[in-house]
Wavefront OBJ file of the C-alpha trace (Angstrom):
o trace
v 180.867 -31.216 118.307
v 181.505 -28.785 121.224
v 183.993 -28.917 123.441
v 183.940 -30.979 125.587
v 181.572 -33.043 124.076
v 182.023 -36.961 123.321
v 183.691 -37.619 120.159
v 181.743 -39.081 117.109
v 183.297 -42.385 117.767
v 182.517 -42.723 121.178
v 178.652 -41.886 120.502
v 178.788 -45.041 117.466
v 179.994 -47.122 120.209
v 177.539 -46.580 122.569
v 174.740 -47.050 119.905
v 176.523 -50.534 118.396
v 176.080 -51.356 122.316
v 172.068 -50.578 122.393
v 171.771 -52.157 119.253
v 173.057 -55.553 120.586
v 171.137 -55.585 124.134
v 167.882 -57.076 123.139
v 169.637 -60.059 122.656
v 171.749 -60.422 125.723
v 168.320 -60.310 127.595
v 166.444 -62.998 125.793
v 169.650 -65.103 125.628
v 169.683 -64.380 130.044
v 165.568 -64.450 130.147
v 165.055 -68.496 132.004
v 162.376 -70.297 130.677
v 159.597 -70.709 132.660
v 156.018 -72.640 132.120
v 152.920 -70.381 132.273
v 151.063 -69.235 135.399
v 147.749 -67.125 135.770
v 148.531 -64.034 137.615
v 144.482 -63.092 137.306
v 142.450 -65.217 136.636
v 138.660 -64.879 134.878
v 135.978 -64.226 136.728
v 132.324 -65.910 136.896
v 129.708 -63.606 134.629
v 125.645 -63.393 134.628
v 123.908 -62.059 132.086
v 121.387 -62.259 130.256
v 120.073 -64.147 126.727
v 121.345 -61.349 124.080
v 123.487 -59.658 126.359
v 126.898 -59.603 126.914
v 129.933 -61.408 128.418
v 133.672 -60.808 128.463
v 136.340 -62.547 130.227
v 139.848 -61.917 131.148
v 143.084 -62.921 132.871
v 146.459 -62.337 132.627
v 149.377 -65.020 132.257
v 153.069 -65.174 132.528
v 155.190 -67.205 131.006
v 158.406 -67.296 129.136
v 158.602 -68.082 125.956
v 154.732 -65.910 125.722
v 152.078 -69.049 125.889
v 149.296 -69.393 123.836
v 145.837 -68.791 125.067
v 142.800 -71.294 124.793
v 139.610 -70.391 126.218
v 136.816 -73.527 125.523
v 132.907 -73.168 126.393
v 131.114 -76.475 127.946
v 134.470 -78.278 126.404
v 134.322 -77.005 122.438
v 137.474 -74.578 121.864
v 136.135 -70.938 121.042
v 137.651 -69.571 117.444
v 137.519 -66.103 117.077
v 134.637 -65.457 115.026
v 131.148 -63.131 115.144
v 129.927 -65.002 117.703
v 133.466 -64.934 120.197
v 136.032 -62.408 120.089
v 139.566 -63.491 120.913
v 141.347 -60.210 121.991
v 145.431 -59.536 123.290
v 146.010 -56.360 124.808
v 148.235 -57.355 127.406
v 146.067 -59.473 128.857
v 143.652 -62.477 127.648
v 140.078 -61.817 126.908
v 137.173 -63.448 125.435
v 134.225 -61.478 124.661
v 130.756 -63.153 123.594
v 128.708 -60.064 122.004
v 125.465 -62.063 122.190
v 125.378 -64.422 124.892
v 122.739 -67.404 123.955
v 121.269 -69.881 126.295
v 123.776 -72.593 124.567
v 126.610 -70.662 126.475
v 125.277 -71.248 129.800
v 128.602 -73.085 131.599
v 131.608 -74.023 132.249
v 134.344 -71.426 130.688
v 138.126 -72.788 130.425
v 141.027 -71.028 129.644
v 144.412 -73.317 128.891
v 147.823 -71.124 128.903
v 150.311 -73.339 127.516
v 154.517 -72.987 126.326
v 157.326 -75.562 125.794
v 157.492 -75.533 129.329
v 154.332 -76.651 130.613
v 150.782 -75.176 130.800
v 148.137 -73.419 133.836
v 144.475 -73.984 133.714
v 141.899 -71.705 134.826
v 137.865 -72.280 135.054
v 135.085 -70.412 135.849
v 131.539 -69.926 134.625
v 128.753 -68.285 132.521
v 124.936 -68.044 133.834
v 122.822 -67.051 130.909
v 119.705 -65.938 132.171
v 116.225 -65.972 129.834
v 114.760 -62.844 129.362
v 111.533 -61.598 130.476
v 109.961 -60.622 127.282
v 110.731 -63.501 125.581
v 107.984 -65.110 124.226
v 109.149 -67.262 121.479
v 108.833 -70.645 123.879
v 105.283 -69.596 124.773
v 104.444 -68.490 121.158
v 105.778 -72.353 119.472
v 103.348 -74.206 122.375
v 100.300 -72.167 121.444
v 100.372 -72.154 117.601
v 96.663 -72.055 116.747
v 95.523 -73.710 113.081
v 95.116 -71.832 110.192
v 91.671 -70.142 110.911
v 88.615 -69.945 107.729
v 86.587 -67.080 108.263
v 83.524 -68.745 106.450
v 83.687 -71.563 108.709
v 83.838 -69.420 111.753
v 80.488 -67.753 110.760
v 78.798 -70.737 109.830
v 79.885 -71.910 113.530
v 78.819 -69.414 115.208
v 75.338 -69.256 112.958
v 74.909 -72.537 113.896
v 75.357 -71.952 117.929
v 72.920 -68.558 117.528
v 70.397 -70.462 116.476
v 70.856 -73.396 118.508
v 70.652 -71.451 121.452
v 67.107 -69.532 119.730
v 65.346 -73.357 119.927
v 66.224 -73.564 123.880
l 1 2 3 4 5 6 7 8 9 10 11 12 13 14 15 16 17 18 19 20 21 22 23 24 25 26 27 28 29 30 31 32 33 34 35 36 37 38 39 40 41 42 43 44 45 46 47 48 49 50 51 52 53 54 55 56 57 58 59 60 61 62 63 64 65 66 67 68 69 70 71 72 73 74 75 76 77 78 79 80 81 82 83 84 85 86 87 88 89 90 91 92 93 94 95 96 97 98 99 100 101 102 103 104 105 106 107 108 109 110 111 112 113 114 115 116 117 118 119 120 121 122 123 124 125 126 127 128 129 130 131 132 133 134 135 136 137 138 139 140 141 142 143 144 145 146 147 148 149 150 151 152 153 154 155 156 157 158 159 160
């Protein structure tokens, strides 16, 4: 080393010191129960469109994260995404009309838990037809019967 410079030793010990911190601050961190410092926020969209909800909670030791739709717990899955970047979110890709409600999330440790609610308005879309189009489902049509109808009416109305 150069002149002047910290000894070999001295640089080890400072290292051996960085190397035990980590612990010294999880050892001092208090334990606390879970608390929402944002909360999610009420969405509107529309049937295939999308949704996403997020909050942020703190919390020592890290809580877990629950989010429920209309009361059934959400697993992540094609339909939900469960997502941890920092902060909670729930994403629902396709919204369908079944998701229309109340959204929970639960944030819960050793030391207690928070709650948050909101809600999800799932609006029908305006070219939907399928609800019109099940109501109106006309019988299987026979051509030959159709013409033999409508000779029949022809010369029906000929006689009047």
């Amino acid at each position: 080393l150069p002149k002047g410079m910290m000894s070999i030793e001295k640089i080890r010990e400072m290292e051996s010191g960085w190397q035990r911190a980590p612990e010294l601050i999880e050892q001092e961190t208090e334990k606390f129960k879970p608390c929402f410092v944002t909360k999610p926020e009420a969405v509107t969209t529309t049937e295939g469109g999308s949704a996403r909800f997020c909050c942020r909670v703190t919390g020592y030791p890290k809580p877990r994260v629950m989010w429920l739709i209309n009361g059934h717990t959400v697993i992540n899955g094609s339909r939900h995404k469960l997502i941890y970047d920092g902060m909670w979110h729930l994403d629902i890709p396709k919204c369908q009309e079944r998701d229309h409600g109340k959204i929970e999330v639960i944030a819960r440790n050793q030391c207690g838990e928070a709650y948050a609610t909101t809600s999800l308005s799932v609006k029908r879309r305006k070219d939907d037809y399928r609800s019109v189009l099940k109501h109106n489902v006309k019988p299987f049509c026979d051509e030959e019967e159709v013409k033999r109808k409508h000779k029949h009416h022809q010369s029906a109305s000929q006689r009047q």
